[in-house]
C-alpha positions as a Markdown table, in Angstrom:
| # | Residue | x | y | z |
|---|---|---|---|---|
| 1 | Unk | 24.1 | 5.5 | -12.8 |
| 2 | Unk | 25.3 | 4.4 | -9.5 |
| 3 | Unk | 23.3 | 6.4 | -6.5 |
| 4 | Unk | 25.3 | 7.9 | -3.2 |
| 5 | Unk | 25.5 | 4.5 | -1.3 |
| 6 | Unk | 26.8 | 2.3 | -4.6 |
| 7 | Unk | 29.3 | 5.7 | -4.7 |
| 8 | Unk | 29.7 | 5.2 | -0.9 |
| 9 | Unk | 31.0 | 1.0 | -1.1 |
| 10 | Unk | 33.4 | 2.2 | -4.0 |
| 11 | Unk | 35.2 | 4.7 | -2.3 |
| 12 | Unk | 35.3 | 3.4 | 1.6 |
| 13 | Unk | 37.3 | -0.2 | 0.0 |
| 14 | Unk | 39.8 | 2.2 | -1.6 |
| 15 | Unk | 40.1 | 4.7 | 1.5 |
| 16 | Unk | 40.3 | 1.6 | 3.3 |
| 17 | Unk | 43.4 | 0.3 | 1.4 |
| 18 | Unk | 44.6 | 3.6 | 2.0 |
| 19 | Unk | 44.3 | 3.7 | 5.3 |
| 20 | Unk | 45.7 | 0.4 | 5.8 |
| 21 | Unk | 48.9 | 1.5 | 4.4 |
| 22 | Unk | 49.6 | 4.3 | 7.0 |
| 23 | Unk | 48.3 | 2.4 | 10.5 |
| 24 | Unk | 48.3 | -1.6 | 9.1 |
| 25 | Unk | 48.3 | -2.3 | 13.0 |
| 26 | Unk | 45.2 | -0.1 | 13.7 |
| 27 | Unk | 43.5 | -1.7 | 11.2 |
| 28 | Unk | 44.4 | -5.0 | 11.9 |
| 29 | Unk | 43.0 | -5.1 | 15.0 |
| 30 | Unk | 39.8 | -3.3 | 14.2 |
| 31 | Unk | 39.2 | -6.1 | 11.7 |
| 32 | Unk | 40.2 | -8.5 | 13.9 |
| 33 | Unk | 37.7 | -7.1 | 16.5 |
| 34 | Unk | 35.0 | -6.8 | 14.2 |
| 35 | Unk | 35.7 | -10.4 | 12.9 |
| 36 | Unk | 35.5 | -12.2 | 16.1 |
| 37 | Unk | 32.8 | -10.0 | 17.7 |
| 38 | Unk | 30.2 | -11.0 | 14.8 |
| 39 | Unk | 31.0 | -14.7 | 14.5 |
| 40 | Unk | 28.2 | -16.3 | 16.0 |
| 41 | Unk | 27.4 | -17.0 | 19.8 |
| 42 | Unk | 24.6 | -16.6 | 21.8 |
| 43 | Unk | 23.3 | -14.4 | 19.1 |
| 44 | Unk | 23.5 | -15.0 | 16.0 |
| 45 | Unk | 25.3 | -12.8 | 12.8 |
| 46 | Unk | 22.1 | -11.3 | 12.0 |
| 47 | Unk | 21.2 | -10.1 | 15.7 |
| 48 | Unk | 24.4 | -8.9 | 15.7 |
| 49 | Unk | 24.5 | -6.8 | 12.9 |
| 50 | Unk | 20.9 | -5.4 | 13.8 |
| 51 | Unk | 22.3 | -4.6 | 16.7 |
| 52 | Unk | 25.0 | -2.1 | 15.0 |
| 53 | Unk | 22.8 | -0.7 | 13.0 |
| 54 | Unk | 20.6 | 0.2 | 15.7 |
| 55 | Unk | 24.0 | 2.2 | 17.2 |
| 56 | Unk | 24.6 | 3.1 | 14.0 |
| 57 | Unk | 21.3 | 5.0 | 13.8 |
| 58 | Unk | 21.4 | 5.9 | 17.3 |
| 59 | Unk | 24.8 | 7.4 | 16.7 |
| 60 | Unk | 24.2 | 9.2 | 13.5 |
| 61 | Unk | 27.1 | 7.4 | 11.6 |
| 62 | Unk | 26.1 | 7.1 | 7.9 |
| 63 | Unk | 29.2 | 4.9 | 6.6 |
| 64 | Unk | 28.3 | 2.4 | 9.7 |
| 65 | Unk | 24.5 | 2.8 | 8.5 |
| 66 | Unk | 25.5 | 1.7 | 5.0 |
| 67 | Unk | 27.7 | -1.1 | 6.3 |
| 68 | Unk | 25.5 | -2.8 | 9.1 |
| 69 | Unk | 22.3 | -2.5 | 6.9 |
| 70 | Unk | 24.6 | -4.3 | 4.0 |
| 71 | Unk | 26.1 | -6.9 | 6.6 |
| 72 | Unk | 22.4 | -7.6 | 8.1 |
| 73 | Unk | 20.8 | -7.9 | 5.0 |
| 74 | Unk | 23.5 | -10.3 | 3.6 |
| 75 | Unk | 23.3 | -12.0 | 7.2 |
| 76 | Unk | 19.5 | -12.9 | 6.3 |
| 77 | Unk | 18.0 | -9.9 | 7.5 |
| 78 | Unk | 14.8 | -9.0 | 5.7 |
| 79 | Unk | 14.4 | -5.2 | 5.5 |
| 80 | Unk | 11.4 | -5.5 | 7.6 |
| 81 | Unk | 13.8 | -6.6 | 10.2 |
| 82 | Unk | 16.1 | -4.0 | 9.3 |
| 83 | Unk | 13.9 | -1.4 | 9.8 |
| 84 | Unk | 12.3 | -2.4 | 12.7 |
| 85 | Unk | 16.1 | -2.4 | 14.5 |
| 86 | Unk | 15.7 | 1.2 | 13.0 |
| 87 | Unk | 12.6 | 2.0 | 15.1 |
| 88 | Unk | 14.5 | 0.6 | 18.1 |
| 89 | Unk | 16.9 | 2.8 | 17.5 |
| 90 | Unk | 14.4 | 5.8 | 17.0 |
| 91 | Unk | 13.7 | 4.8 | 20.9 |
| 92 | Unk | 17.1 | 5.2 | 22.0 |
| 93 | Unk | 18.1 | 8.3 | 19.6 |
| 94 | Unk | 15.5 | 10.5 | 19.5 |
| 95 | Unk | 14.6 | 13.0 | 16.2 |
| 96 | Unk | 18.8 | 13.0 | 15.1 |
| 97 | Unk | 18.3 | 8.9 | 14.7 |
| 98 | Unk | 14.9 | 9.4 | 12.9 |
| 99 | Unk | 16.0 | 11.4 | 10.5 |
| 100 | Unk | 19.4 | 8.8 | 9.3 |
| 101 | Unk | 16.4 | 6.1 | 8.7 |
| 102 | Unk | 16.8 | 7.3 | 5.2 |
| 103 | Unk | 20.0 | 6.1 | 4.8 |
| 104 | Unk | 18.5 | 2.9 | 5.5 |
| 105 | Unk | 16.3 | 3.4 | 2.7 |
| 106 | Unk | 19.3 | 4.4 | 0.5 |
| 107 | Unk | 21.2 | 1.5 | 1.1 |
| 108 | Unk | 18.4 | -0.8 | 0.8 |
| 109 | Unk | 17.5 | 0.8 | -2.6 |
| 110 | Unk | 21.4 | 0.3 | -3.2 |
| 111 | Unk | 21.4 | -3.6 | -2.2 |
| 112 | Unk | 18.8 | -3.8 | -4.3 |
| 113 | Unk | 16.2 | -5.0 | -1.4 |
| 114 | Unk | 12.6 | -4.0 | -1.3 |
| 115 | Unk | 11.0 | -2.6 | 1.3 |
């Protein structure tokens, strides 16, 4: 049985697709952002990613939750790390980015990661 975050990767490739078809430009260039702002630099694809999920949390986004924790994790984030970026975040965001830390959880579960 697949649980809400599985349900979530399904659906957000097809909506993507979607999407795509209606504003190829827009998303284009999102990609294309997102592509060149997480190759490596001074930090490396994992910071990087922590870093999003952090504003992820901070900003209550769930779809950006599932995605960063799955792009840190695959990055070579241990969910230790991962959910020590979520404390950080708890810092910044207050009780609203405490209580998204369980869609860290979720998508962890998901990924198939312990914890």
């Amino acid at each position: 049985m697949e649980n809400d975050v599985q349900v979530f990767f399904r659906d957000f490739m097809k909506a993507n697709q979607k999407i795509a078809k209606h504003i190829p430009e827009t998303v284009k260039t999102f990609m294309a952002l997102h592509d060149k702002t997480t190759q490596p630099g001074a930090l490396d694809k994992k910071q990087k990613e922590l870093i999003a999920l952090g504003i992820a949390v901070a900003g209550h986004c769930t779809a950006c939750i599932y995605l960063h924790t799955q792009q840190a994790v695959e990055a070579g984030a241990s969910a230790k790390e991962v959910l020590e970026a979520a404390g950080v975040a708890v810092l910044m965001g207050g009780g609203p980015a405490f209580a998204h830390i369980q869609e860290i959880l979720k998508a962890l579960d998901a990924l198939g990661v312990q914890y």
